[in-house]
DOFILUM-362789 format. One record per residue: x, y, z of N, C-alpha, C in turn. Coordinates in steps of 0.02 Angstrom, whole numbers, plus 50000, padded with zeros to 5 digits. Example, Ala and Ser with C-alpha at 12.3 -4.5 7.8 and 13.67 -1.06 7.14 Angstrom:
// residues 2
@n.X->50660, n.Y->49716, n.Z->50390, ca.X->50615, ca.Y->49775, ca.Z->50390, c.X->50660, c.Y->49835, c.Z->50390 $
@n.X->50642, n.Y->49888, n.Z->50354, ca.X->50684, ca.Y->49947, ca.Z->50357, c.X->50645, c.Y->50002, c.Z->50394 $
END
This chain:
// residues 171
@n.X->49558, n.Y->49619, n.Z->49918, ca.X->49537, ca.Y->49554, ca.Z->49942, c.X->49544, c.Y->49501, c.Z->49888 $
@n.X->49538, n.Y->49516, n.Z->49816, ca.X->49540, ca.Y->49454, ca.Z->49783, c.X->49615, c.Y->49461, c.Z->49785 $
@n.X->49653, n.Y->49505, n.Z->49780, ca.X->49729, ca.Y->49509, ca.Z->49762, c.X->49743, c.Y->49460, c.Z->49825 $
@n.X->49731, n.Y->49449, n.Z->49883, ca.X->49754, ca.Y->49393, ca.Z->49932, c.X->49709, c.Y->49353, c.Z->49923 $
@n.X->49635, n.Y->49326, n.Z->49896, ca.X->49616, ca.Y->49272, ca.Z->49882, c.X->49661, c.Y->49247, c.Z->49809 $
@n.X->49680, n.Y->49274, n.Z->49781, ca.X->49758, ca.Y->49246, ca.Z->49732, c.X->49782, c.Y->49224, c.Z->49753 $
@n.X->49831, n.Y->49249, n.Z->49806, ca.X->49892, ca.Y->49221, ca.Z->49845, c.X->49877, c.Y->49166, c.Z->49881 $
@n.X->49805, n.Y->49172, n.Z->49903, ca.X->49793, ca.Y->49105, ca.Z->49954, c.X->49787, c.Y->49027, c.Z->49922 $
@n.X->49762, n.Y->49037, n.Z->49849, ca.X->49765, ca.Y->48964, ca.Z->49816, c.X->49823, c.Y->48952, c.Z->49768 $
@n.X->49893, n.Y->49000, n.Z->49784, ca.X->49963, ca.Y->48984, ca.Z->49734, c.X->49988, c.Y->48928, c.Z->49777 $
@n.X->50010, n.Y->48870, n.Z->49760, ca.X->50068, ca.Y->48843, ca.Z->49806, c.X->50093, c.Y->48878, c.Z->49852 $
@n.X->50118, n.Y->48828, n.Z->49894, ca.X->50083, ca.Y->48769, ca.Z->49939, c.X->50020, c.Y->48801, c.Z->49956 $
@n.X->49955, n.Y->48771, n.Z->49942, ca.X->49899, ca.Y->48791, ca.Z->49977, c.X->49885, c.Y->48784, c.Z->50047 $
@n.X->49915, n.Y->48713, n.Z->50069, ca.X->49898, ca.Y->48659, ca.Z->50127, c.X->49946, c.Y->48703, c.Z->50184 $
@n.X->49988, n.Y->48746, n.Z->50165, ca.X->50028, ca.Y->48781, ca.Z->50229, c.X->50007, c.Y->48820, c.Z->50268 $
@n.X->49977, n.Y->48819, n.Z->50334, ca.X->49948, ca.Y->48853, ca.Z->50381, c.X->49960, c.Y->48922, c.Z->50397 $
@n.X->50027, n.Y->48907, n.Z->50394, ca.X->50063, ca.Y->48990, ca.Z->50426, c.X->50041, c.Y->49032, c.Z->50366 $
@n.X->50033, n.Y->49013, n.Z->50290, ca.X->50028, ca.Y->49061, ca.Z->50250, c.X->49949, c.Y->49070, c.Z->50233 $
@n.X->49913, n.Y->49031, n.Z->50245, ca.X->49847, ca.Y->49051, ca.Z->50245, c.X->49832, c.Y->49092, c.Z->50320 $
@n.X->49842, n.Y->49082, n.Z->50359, ca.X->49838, ca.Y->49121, ca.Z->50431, c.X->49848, c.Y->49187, c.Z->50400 $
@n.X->49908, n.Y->49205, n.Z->50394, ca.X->49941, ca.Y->49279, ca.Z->50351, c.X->49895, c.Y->49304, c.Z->50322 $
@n.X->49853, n.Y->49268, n.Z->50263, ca.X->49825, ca.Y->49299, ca.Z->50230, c.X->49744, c.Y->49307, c.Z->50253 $
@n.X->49742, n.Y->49268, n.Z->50292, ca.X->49672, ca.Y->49290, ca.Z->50335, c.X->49678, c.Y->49346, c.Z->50363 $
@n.X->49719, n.Y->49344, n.Z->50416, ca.X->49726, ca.Y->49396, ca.Z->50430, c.X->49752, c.Y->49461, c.Z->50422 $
@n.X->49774, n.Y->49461, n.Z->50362, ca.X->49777, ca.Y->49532, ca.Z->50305, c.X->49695, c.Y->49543, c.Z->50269 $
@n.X->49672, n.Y->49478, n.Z->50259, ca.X->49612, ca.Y->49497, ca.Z->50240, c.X->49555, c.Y->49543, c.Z->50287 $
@n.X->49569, n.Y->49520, n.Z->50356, ca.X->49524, ca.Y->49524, ca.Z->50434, c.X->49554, c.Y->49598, c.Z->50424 $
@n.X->49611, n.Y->49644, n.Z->50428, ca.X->49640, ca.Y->49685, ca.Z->50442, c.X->49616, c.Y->49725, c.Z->50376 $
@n.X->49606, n.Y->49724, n.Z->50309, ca.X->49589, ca.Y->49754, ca.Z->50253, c.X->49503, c.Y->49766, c.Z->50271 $
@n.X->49455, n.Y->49711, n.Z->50295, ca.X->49389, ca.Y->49715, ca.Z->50309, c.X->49405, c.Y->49778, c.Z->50343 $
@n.X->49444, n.Y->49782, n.Z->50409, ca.X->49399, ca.Y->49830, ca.Z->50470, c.X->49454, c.Y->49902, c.Z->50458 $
@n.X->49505, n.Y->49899, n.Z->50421, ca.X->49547, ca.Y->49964, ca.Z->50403, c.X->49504, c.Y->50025, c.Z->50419 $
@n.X->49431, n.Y->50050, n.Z->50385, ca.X->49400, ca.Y->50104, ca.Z->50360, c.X->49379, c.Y->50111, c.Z->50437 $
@n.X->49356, n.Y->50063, n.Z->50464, ca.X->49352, ca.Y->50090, ca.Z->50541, c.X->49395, c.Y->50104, c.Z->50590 $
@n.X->49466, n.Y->50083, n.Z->50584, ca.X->49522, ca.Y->50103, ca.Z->50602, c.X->49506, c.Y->50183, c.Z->50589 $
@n.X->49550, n.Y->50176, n.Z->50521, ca.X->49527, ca.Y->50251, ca.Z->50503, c.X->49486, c.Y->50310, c.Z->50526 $
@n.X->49435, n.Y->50293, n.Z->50512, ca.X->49380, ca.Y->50329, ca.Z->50549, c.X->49382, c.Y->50344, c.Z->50625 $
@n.X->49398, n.Y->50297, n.Z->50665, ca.X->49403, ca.Y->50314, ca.Z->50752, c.X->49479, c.Y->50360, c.Z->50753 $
@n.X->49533, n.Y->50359, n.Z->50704, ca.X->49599, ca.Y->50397, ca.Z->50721, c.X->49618, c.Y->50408, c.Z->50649 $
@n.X->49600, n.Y->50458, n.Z->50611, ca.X->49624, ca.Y->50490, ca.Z->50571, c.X->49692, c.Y->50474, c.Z->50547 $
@n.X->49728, n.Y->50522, n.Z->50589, ca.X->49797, ca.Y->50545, ca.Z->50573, c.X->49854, c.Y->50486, c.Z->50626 $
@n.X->49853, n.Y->50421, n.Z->50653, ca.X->49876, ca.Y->50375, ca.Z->50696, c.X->49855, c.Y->50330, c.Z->50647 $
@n.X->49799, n.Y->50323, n.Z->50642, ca.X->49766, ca.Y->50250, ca.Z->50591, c.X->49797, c.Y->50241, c.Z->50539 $
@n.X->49809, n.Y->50298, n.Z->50518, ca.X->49862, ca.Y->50276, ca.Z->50430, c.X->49933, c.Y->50253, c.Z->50457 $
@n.X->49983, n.Y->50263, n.Z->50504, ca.X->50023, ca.Y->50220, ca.Z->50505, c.X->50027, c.Y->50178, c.Z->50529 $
@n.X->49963, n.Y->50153, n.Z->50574, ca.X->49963, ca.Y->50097, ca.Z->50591, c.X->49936, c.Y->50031, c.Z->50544 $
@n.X->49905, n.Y->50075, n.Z->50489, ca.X->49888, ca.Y->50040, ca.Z->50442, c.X->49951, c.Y->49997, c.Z->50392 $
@n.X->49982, n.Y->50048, n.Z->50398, ca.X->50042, ca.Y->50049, ca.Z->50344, c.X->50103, c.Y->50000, c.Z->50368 $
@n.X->50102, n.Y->49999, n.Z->50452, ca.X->50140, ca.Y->49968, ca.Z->50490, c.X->50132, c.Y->49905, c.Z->50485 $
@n.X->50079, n.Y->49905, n.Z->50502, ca.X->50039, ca.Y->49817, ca.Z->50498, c.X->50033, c.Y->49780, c.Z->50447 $
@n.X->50020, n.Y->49797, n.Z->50396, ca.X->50025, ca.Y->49765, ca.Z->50342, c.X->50093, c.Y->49756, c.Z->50303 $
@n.X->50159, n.Y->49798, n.Z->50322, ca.X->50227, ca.Y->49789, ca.Z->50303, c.X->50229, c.Y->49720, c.Z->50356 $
@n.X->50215, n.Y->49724, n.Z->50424, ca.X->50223, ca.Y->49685, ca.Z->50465, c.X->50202, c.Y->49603, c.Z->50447 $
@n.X->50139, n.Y->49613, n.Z->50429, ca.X->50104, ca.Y->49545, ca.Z->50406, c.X->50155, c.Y->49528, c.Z->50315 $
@n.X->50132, n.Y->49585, n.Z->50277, ca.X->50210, ca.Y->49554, ca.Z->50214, c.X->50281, c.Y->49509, c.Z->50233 $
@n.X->50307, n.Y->49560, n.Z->50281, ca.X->50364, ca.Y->49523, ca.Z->50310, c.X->50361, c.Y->49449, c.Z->50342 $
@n.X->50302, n.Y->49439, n.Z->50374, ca.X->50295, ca.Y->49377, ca.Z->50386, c.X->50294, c.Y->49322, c.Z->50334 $
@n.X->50234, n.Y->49337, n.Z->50287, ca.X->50201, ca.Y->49312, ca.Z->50245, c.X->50288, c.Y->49285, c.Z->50189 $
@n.X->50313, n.Y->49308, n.Z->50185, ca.X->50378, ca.Y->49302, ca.Z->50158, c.X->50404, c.Y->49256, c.Z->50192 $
@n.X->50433, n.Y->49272, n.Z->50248, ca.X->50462, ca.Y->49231, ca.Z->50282, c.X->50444, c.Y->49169, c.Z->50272 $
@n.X->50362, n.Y->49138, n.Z->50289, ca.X->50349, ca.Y->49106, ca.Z->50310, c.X->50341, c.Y->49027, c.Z->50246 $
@n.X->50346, n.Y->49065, n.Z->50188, ca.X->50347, ca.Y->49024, ca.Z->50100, c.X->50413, c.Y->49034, c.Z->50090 $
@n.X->50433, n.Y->48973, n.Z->50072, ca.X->50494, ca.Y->48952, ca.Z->50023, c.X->50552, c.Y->48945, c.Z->50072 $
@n.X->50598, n.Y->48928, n.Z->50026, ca.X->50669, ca.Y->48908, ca.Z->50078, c.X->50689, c.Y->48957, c.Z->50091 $
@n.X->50710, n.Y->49013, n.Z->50052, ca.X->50746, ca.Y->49061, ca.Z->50026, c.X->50688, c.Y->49121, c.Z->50020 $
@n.X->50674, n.Y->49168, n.Z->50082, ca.X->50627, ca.Y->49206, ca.Z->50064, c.X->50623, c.Y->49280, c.Z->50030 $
@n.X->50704, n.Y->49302, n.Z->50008, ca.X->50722, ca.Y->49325, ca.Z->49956, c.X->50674, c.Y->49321, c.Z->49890 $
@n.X->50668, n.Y->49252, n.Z->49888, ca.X->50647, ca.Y->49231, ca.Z->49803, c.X->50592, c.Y->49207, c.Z->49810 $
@n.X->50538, n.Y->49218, n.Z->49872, ca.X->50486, ca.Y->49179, ca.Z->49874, c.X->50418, c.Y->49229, c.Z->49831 $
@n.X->50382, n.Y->49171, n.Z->49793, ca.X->50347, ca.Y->49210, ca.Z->49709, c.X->50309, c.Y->49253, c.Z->49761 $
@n.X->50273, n.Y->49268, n.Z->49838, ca.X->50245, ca.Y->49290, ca.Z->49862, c.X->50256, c.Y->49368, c.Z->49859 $
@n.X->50329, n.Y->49399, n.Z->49830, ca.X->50353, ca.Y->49463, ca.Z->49846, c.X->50305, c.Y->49519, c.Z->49838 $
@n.X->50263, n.Y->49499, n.Z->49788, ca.X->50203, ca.Y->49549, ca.Z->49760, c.X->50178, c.Y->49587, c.Z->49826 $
@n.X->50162, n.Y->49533, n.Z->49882, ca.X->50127, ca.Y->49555, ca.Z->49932, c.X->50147, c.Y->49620, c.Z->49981 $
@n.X->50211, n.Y->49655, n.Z->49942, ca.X->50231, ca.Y->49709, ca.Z->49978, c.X->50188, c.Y->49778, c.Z->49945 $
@n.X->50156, n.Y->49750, n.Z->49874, ca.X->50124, ca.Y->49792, ca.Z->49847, c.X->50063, c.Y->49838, c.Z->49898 $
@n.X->50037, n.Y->49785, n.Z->49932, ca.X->49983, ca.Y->49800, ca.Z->49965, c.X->50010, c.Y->49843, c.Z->50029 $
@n.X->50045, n.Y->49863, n.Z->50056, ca.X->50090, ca.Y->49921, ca.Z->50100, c.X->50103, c.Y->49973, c.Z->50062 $
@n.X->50135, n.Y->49964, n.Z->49998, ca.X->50142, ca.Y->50011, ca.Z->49971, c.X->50086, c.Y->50056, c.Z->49943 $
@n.X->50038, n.Y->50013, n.Z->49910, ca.X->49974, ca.Y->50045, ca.Z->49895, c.X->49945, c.Y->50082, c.Z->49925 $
@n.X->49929, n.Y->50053, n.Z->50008, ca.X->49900, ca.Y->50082, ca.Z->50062, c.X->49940, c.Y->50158, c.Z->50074 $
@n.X->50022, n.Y->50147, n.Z->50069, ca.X->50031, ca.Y->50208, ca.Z->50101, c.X->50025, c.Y->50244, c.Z->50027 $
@n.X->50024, n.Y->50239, n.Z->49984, ca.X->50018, ca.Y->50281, ca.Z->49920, c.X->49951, c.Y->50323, c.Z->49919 $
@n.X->49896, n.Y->50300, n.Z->49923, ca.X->49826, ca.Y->50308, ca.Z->49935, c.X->49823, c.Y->50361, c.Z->49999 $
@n.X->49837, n.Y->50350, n.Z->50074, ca.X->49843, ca.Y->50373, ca.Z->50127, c.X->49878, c.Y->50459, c.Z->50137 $
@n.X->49928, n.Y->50451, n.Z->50103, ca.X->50007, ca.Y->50493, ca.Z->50116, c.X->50003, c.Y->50545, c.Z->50073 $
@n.X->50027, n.Y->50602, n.Z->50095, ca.X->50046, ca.Y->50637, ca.Z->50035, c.X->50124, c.Y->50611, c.Z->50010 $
@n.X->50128, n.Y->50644, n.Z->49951, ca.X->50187, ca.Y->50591, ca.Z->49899, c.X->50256, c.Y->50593, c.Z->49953 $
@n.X->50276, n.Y->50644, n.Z->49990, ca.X->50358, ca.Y->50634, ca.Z->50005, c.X->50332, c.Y->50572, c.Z->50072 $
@n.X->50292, n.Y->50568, n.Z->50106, ca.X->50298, ca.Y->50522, ca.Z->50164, c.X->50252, c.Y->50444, c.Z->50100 $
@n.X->50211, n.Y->50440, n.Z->50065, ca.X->50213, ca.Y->50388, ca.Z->50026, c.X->50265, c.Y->50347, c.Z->50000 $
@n.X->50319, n.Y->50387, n.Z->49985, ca.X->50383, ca.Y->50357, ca.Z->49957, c.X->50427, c.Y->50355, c.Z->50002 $
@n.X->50427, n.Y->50370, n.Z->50081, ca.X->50456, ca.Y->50343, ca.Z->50143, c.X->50442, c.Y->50286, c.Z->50173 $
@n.X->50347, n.Y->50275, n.Z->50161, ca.X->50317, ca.Y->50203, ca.Z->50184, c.X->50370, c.Y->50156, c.Z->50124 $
@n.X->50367, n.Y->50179, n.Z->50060, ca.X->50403, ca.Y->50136, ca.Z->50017, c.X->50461, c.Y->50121, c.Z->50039 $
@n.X->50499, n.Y->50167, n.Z->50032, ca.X->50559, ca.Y->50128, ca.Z->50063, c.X->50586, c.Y->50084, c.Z->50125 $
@n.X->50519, n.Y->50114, n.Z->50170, ca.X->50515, ca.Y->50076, ca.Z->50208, c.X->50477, c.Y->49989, c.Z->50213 $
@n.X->50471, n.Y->49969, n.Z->50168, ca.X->50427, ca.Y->49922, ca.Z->50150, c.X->50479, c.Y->49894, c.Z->50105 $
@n.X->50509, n.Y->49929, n.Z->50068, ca.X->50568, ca.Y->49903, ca.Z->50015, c.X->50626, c.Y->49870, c.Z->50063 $
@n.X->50640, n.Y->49914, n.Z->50122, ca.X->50679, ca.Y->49897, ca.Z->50172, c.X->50640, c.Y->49826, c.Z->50195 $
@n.X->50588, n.Y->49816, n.Z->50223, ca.X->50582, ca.Y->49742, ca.Z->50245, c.X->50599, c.Y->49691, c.Z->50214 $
@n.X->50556, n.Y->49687, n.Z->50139, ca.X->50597, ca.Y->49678, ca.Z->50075, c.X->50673, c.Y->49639, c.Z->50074 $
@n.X->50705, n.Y->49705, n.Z->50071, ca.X->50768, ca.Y->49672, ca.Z->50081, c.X->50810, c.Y->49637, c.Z->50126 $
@n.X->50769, n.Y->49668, n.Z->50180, ca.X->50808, ca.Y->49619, ca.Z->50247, c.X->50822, c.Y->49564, c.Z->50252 $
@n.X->50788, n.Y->49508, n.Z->50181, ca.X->50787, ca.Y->49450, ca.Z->50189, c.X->50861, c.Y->49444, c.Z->50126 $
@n.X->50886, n.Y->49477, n.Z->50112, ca.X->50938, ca.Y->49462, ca.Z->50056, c.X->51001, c.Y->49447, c.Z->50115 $
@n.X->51019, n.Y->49466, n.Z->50160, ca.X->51043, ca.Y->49476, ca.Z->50228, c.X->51066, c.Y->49381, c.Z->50239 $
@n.X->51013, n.Y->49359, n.Z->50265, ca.X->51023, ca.Y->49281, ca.Z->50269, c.X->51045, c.Y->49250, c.Z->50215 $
@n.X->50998, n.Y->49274, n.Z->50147, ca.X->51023, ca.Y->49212, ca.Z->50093, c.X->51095, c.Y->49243, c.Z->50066 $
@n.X->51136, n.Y->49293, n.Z->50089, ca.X->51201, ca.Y->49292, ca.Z->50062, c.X->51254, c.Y->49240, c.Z->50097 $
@n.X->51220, n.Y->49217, n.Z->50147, ca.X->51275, ca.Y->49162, ca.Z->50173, c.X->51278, c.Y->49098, c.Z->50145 $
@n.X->51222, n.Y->49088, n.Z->50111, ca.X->51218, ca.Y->49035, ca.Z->50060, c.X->51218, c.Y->49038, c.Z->49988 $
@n.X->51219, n.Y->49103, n.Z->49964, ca.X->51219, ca.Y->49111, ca.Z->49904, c.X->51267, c.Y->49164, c.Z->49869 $
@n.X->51290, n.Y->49167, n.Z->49845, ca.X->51296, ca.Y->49219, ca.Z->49795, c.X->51244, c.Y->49278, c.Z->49757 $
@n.X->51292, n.Y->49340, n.Z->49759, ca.X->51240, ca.Y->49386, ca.Z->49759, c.X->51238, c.Y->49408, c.Z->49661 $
@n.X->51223, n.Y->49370, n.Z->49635, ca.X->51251, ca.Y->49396, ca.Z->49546, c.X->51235, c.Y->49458, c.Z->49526 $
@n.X->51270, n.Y->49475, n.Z->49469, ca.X->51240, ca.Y->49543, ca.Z->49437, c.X->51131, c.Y->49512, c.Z->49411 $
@n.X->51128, n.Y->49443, n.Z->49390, ca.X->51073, ca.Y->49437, ca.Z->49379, c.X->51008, c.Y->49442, c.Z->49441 $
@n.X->51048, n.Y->49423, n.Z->49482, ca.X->50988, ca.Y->49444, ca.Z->49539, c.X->50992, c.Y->49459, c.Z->49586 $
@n.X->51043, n.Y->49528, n.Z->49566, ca.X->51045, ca.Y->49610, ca.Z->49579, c.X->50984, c.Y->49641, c.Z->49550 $
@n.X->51015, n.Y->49629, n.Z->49482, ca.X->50964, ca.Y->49655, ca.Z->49408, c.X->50870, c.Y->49633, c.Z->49445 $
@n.X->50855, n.Y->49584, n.Z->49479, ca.X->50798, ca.Y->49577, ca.Z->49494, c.X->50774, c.Y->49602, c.Z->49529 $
@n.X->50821, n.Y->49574, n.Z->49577, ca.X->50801, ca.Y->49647, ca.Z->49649, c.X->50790, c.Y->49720, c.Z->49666 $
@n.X->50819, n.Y->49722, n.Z->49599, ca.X->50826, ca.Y->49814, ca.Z->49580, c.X->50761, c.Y->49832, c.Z->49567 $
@n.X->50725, n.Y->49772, n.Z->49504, ca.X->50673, ca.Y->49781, ca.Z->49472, c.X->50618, c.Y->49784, c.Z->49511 $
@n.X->50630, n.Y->49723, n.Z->49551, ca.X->50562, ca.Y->49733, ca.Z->49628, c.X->50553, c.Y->49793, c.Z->49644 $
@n.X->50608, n.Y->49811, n.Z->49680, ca.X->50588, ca.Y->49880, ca.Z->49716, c.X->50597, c.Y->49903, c.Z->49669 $
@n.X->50611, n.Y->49934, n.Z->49618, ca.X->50593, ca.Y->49969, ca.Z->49587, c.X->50525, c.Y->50005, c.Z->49554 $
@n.X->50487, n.Y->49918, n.Z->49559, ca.X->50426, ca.Y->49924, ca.Z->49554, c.X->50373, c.Y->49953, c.Z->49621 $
@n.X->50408, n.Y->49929, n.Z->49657, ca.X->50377, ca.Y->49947, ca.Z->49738, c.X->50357, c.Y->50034, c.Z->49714 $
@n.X->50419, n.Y->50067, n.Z->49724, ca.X->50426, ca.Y->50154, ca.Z->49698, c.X->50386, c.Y->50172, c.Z->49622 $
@n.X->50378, n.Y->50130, n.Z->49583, ca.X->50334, ca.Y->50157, ca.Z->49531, c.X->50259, c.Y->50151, c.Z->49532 $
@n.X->50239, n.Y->50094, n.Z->49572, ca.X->50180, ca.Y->50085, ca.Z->49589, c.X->50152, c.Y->50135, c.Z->49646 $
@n.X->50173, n.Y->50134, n.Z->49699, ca.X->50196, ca.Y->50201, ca.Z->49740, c.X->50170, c.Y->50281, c.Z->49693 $
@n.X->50217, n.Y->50276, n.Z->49650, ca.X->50207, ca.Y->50361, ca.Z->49618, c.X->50142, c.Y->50357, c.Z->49588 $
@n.X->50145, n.Y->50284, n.Z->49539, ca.X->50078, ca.Y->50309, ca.Z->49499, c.X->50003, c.Y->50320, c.Z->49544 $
@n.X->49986, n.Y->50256, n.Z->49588, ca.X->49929, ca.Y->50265, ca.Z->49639, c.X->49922, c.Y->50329, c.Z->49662 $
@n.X->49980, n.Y->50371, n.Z->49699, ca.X->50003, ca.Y->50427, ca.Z->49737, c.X->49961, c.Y->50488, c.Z->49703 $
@n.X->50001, n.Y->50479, n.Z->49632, ca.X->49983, ca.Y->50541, ca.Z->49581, c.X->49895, c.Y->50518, c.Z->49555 $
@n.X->49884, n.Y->50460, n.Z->49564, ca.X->49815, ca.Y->50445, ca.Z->49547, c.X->49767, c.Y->50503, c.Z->49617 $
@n.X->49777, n.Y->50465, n.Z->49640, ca.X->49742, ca.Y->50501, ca.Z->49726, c.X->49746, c.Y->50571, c.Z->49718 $
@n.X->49806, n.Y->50599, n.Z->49718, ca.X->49815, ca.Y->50666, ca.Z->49721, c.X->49772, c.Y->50711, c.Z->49662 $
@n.X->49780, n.Y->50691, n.Z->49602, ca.X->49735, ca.Y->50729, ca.Z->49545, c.X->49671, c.Y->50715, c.Z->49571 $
@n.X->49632, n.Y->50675, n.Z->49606, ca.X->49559, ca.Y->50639, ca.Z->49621, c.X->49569, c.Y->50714, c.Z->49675 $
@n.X->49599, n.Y->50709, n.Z->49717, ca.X->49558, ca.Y->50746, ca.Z->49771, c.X->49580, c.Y->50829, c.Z->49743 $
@n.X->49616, n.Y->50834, n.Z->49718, ca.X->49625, ca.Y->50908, ca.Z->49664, c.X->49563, c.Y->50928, c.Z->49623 $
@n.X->49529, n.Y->50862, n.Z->49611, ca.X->49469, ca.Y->50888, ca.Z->49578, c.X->49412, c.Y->50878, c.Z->49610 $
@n.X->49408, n.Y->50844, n.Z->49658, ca.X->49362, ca.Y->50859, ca.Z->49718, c.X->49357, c.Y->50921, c.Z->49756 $
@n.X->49404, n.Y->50959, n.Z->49761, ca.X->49431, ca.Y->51014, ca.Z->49790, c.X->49391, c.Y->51056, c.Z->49720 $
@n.X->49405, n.Y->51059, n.Z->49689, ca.X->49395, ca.Y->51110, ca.Z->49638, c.X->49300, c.Y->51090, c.Z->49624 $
@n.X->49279, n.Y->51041, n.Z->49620, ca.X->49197, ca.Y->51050, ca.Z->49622, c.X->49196, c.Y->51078, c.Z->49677 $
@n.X->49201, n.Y->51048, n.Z->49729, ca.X->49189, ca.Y->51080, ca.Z->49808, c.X->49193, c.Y->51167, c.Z->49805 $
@n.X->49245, n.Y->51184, n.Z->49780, ca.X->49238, ca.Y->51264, ca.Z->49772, c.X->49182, c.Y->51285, c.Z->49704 $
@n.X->49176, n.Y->51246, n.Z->49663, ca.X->49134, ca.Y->51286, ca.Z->49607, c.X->49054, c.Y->51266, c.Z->49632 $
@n.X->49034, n.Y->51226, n.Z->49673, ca.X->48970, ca.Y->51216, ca.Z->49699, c.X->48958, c.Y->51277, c.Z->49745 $
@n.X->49026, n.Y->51306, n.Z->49804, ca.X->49015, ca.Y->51342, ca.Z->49845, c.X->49000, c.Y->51409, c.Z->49795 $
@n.X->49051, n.Y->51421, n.Z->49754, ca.X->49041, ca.Y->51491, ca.Z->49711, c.X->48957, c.Y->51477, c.Z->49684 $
@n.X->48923, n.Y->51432, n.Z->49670, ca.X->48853, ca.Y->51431, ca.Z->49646, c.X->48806, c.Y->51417, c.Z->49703 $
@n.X->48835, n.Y->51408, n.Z->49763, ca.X->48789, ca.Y->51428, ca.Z->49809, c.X->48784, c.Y->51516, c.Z->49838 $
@n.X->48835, n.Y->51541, n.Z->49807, ca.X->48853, ca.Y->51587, ca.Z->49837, c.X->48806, c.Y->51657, c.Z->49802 $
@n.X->48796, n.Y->51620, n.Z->49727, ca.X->48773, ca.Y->51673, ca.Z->49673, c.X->48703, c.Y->51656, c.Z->49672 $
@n.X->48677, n.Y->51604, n.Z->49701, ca.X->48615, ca.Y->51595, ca.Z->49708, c.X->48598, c.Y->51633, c.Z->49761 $
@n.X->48626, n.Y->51646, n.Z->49825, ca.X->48607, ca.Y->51693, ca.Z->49870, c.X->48602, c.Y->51768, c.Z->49868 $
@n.X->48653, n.Y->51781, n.Z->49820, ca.X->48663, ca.Y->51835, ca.Z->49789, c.X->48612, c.Y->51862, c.Z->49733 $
@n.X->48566, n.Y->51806, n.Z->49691, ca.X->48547, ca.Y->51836, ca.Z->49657, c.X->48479, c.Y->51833, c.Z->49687 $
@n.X->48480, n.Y->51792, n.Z->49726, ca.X->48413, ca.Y->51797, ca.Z->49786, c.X->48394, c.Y->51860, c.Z->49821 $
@n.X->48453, n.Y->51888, n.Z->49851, ca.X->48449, ca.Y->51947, ca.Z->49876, c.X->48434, c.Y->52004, c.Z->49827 $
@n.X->48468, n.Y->51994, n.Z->49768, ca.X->48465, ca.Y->52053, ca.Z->49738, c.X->48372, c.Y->52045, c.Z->49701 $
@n.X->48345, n.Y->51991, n.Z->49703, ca.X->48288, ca.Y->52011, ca.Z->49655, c.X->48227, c.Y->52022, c.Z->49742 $
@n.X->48263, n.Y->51997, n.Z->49795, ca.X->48229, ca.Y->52026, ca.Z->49870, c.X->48217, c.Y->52097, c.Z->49870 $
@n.X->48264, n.Y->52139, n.Z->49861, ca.X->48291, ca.Y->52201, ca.Z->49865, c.X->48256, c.Y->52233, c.Z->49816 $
END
């Protein structure tokens, strides 16, 4: 939420369509966990959907050229989500899939522009970043619940020896 209360006071502030966007990424980030919660295993891609959906807009909707609009960051927040959500091979499918919206907009501005080796070199770097941010969150999550998993079993093994040594001083 502050990462889109950022975005909401960068230039142009006064533009409707892009504060709308970000309201309603904000409205959609509030009620996510209850998403979640009513559909498990549906809720995460609809999570993941919607918010590539609202990025893509949110792009669109700033700058001439929405290739180059400073807003690109905002694909982070799709990617995050599915990083967090996913195990790693479908995390780095939301990515590319999100990298794909991403690029869809290079599509229009080649009819007006030229595509240079320099911003190739940028575009590379974006998504590039999309996929590293992606792995690191991914691999964050994954070690967290690896060691959740592993108390979870060493509490059960000490519930187990408490019963055990219950019985045996019963006996």
């Amino acid at each position: 939420l502050v990462f889109l209360a950022g975005l909401a006071v960068l230039p142009p502030v006064n533009e409707i369509h892009k504060q709308l966007i970000l309201l309603g990424f904000a409205l959609f980030q509030l009620f996510e966990g209850r998403l979640l919660a009513r559909w498990p295993r549906g809720g995460r891609t609809v999570a993941v959907v919607v918010k590539i959906a609202l990025a893509t807009l949110l792009i669109g909707h700033t700058g001439q050229l929405a290739i180059n609009s400073r807003y690109y960051p905002i694909f982070y927040v799709p990617v995050v989500t599915a990083a967090m959500l996913f195990r790693p091979w479908a995390a780095l499918g939301w990515t590319a899939a999100a990298s794909a919206a991403y690029c869809a907009y290079l599509w229009p501005a080649l009819r007006y522009f030229s595509f240079d080796a320099t911003a190739r070199d940028e575009l590379a770097l974006r998504v590039f970043f999309f996929f590293l941010l992606a792995v690191i969150i991914n691999r964050f999550v994954m070690d967290r619940e690896t060691a959740d998993l592993r108390m979870r079993e060493a509490q059960a093994q000490a519930r187990t020896a408490e019963r055990l040594a219950a019985l045996g001083q019963l006996s």
